[in-house]
C-alpha positions as CSV (number, residue, x, y, z in Angstrom):
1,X,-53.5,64.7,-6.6
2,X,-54.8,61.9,-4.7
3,X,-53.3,60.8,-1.4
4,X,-52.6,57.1,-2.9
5,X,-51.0,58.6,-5.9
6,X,-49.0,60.9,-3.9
7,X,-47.3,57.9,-2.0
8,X,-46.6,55.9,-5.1
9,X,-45.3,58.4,-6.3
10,X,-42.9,58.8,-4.0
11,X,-42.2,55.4,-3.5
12,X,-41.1,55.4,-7.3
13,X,-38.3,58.3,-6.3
14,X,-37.2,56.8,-3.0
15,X,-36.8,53.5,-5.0
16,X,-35.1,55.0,-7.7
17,X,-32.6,56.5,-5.6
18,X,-32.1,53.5,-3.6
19,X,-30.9,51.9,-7.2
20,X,-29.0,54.1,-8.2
21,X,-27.0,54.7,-4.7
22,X,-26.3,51.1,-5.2
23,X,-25.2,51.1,-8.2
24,X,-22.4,54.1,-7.0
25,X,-21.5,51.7,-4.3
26,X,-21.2,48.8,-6.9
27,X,-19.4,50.5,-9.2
28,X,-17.0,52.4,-6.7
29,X,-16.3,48.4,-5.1
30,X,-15.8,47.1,-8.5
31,X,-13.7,49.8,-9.8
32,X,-11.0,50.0,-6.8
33,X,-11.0,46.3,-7.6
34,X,-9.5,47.0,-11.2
35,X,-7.0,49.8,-9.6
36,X,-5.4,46.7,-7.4
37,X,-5.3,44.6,-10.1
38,X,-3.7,47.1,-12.2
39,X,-1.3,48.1,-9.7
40,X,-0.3,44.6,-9.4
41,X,0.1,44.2,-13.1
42,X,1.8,47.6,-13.1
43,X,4.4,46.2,-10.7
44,X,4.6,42.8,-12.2
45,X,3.4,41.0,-9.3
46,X,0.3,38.7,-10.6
47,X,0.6,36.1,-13.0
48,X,0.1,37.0,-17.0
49,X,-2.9,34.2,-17.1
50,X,-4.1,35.6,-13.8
51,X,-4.4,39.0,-14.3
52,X,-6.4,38.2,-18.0
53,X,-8.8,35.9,-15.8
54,X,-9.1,38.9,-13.2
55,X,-9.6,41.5,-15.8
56,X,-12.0,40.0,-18.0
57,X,-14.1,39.4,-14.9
58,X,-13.9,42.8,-13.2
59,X,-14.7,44.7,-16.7
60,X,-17.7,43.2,-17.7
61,X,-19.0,43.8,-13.8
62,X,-18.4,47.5,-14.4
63,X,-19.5,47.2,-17.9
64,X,-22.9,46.2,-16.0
65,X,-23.0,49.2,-13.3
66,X,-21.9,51.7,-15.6
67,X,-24.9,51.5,-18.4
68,X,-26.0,55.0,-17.6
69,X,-23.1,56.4,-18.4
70,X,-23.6,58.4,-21.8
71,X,-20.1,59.2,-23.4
72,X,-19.6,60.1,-27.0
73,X,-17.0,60.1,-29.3
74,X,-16.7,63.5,-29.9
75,X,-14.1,64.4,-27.8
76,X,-12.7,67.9,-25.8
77,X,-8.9,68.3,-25.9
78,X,-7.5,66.8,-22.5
79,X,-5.1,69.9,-21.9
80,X,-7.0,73.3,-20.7
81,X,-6.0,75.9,-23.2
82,X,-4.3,74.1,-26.0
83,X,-4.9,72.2,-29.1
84,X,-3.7,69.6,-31.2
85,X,-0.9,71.9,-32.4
86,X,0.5,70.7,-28.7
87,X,1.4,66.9,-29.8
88,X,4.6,66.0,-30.0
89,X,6.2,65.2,-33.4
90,X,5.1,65.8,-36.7
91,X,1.4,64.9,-37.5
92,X,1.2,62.2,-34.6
93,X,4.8,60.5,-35.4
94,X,5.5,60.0,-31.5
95,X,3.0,57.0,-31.2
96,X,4.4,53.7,-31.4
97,X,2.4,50.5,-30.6
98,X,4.6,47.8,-31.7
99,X,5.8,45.9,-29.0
100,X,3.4,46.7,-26.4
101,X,1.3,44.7,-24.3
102,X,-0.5,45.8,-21.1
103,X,0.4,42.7,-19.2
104,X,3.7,43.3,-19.2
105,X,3.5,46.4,-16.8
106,X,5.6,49.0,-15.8
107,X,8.5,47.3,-18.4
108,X,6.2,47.3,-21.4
109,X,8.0,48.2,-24.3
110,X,6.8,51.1,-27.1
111,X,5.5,54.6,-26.9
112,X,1.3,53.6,-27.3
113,X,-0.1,57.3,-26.7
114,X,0.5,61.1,-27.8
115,X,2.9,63.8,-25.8
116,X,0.8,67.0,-25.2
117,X,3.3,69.8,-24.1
118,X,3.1,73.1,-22.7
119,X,4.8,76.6,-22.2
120,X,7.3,75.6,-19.6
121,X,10.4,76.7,-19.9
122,X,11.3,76.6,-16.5
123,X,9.9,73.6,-15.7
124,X,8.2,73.9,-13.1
125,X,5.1,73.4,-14.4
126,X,3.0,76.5,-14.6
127,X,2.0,77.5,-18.1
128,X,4.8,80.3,-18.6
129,X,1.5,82.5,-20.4
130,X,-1.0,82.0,-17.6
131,X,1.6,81.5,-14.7
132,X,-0.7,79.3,-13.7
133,X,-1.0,75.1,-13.8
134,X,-2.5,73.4,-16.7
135,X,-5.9,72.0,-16.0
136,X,-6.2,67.6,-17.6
137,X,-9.5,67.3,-19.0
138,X,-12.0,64.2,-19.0
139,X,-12.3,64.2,-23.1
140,X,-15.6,62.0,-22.5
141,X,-18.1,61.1,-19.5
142,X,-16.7,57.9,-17.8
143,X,-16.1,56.3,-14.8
144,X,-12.3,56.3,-13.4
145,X,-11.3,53.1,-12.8
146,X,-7.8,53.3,-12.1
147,X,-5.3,56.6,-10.7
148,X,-2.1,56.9,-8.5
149,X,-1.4,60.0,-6.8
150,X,1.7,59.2,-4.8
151,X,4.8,59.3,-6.9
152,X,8.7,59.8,-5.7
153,X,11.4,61.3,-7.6
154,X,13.4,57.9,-6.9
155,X,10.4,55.8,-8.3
156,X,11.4,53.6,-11.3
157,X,7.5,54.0,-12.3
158,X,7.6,55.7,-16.4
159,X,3.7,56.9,-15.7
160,X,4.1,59.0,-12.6
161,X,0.9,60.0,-11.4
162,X,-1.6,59.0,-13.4
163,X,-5.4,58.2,-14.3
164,X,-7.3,55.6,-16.1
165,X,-11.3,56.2,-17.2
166,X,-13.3,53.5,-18.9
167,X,-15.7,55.3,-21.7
168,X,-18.8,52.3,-21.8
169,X,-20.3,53.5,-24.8
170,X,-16.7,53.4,-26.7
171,X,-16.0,50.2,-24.6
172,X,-12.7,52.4,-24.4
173,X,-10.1,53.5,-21.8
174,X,-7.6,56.7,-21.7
175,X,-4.6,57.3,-19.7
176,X,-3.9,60.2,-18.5
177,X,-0.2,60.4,-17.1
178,X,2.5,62.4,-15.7
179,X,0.7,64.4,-13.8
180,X,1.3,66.7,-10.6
181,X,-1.9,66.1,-9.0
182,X,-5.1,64.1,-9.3
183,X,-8.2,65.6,-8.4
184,X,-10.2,61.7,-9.2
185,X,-10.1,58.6,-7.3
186,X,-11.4,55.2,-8.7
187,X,-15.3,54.8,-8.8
188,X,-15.4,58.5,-9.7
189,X,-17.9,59.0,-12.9
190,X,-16.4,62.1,-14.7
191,X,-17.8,64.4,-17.2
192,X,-16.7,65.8,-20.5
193,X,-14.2,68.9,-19.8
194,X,-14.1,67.8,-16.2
195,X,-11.2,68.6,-14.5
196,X,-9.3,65.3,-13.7
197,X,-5.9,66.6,-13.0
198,X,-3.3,69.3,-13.0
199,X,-0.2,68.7,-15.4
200,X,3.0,67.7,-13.7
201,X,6.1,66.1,-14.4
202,X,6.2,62.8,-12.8
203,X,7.1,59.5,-13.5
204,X,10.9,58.1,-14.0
205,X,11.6,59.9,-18.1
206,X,9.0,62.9,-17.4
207,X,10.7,64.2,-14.1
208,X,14.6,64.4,-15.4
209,X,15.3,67.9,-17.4
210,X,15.4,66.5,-21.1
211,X,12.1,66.1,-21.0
212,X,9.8,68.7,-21.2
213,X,6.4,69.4,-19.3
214,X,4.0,67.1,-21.2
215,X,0.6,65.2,-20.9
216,X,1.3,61.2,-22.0
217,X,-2.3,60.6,-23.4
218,X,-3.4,57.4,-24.7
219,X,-6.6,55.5,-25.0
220,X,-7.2,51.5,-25.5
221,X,-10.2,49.8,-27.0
222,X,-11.1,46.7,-25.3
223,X,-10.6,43.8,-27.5
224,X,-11.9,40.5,-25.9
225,X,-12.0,42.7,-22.7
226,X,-8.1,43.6,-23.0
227,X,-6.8,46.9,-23.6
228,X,-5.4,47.2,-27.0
229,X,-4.1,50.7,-27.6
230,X,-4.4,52.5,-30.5
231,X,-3.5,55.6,-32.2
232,X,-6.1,58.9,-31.2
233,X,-4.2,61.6,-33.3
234,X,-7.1,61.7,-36.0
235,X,-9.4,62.1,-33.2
236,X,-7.8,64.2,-31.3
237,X,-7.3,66.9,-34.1
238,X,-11.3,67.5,-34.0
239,X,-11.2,68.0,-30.6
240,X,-12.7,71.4,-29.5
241,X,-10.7,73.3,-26.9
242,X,-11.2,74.7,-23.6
């Protein structure tokens, strides 16, 4: 190969890695951005019309830096070693959407996802047939653009520990909550079946003993660049597990 070649050549690569480390950065700025935000929103401390204003703007920059993202609708099941047999309720009763609005926060009203429980009759959350915790899966590639990982048994805060990845290709978002431990920060891009988390029991309902150990999963399409949940049990009963 000639010399000339050899060096546009690797110009090309060195170039192409240049873009995409910037991208990373881009993304991983943007996306701590969003987790602020919806911290603030979380602990109703930013204006309704602000946080819309901030939102909007903020999604459509990641929309941008994520593009090479490929995630698909056909989903995993987000709980290691369990199916859709595992949802609460009878054939995906326990979602309720009426009521709820994303904007109002930590004291939004309704139940807008699915409970995924586990063999924990302890609870202390280790599967009670593996004796060992329950892996939360990625059900699609994304890029994490919200989590919490601190969470105290005095906190008035219903989600706990928790995680939220934006899906580009579904222009989608799912929640992951309740968890013990979170293994993603925001800016992380995640793959299918990746572990994200370990099941716990925080979060002000999840942590008392009426409750057993459970995944709160829900997902949101962005409507107008708001998250408008809706209800995954159809698509969660073709999920393959792991």
């Amino acid at each position: 190969m000639p010399l000339k070649t050899l060096f546009i050549a690797a110009y090309l690569i060195v170039a192409s890695f240049n873009y995409a480390l910037a991208q990373d950065t881009n993304l991983k700025i943007i996306c701590t951005r969003i987790d602020k935000l919806n911290t603030a929103i979380r602990d109703n401390h930013i204006k309704k019309k602000d946080a819309v204003a901030e939102f909007k703007k903020l999604i459509t920059e990641v929309k941008t830096n994520a593009v090479t993202i490929n995630d698909n609708t056909d989903w995993i099941f987000p709980v290691q070693g369990y199916n859709y047999k595992a949802i609460g309720g009878n054939n995906g009763n326990g979602y309720s959407d009426k009521g709820y609005n994303y904007l109002d926060g930590n004291k939004h009203l309704a139940h807008p996802a699915h409970d995924i429980f586990i063999a924990d009759r302890n609870q202390d959350g280790i599967d009670d047939h593996t004796q060992h915790p329950v892996s939360i899966l990625a059900v699609a590639d994304g890029v994490v653009i919200s989590s919490c990982n601190e969470w105290q048994p005095n906190s008035t805060l219903r989600g706990g520990k928790y995680i939220w990845i934006y899906h580009p290709k579904q222009n989608a978002i799912t929640y992951y909550a309740h968890n013990r431990e979170i293994m993603v920060a925001p800016g992380d891009i995640v793959h299918q079946g990746q572990k994200i988390a370990e099941m716990g029991r925080t979060g002000f309902n999840a942590n008392k003993k009426r409750s057993p150990t459970h995944l709160h999963f829900g997902a949101y399409s962005l409507v107008n660049d708001l998250p408008i949940p809706y209800n995954t049990y159809a698509q969660l009963v073709k999920t393959q597990k792991r």
